[in-house]
C-alpha positions in Angstrom: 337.8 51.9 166.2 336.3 55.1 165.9 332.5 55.4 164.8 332.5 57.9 162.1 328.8 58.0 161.8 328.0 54.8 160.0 327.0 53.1 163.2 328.0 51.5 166.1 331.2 48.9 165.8 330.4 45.3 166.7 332.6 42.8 167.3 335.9 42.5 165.0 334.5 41.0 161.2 330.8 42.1 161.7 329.8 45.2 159.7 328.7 48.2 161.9 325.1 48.7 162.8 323.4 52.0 162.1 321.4 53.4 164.5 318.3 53.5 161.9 318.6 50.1 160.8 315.7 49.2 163.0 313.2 51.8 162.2 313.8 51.5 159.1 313.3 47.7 159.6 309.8 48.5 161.0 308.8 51.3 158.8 308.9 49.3 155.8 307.0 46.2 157.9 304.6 48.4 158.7 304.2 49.8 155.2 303.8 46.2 153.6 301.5 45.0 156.3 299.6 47.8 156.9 296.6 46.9 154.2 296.2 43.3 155.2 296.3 44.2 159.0 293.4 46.8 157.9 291.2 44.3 155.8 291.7 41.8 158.4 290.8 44.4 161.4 287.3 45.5 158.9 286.4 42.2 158.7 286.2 41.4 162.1 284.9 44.5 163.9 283.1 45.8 160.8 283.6 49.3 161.1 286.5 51.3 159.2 287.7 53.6 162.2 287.4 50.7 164.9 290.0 49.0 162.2 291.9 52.1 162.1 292.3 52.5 165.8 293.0 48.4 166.6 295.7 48.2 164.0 297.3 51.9 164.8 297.7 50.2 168.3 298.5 47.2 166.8 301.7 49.1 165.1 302.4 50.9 168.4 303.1 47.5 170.0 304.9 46.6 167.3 307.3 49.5 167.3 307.9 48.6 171.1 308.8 45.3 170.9 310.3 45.8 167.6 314.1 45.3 168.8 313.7 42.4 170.7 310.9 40.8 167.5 314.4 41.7 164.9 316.1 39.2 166.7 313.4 36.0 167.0 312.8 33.4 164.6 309.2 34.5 164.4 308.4 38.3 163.7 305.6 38.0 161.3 303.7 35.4 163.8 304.5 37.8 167.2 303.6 40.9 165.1 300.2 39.1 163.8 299.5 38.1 167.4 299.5 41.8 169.1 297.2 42.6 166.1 294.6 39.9 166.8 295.3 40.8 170.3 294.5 44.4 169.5 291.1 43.6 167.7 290.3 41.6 170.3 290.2 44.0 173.1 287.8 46.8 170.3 285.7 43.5 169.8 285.2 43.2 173.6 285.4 47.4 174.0 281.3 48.6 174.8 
């Protein structure tokens, strides 16, 4: 079956995949978490731009692993745990 840019074919019944699904996926994660990642970020390492940076990097993780975190049971609990992970290291940061 020819792809006639809607995607690539998967197997015979399943609907083709486009090749944006995923980044669209994360853009609109990131979008809905972004405030809550930032308020929680504040919180901990009191300062608006230390937030800023941990959760940017926080998001950059995210948008690596992103693929592989579409197909796990547990997205919202990885993506929460490279955030902490990510305040962490500014909390420890001189």
């Amino acid at each position: 079956m020819a792809d006639r840019g809607t995607g690539t074919p998967g197997p015979p019944g399943t609907p083709a995949r486009r090749p944006d699904a995923e980044l669209l996926a994360y853009r609109a994660f990131r979008l809905g978490r972004r405030a809550d990642y930032l308020r929680f970020a504040r919180a901990r390492l009191g300062s608006d731009t230390a937030a800023a940076e941990a959760v940017e990097r926080a998001f950059e993780l995210i948008r690596d692993e992103w693929p592989g975190m579409l197909r796990t049971a547990h997205l919202e609990r990885s993506a929460w745990t490279l955030l902490v992970r990510c305040v962490r290291a500014y909390e420890d940061a001189p």
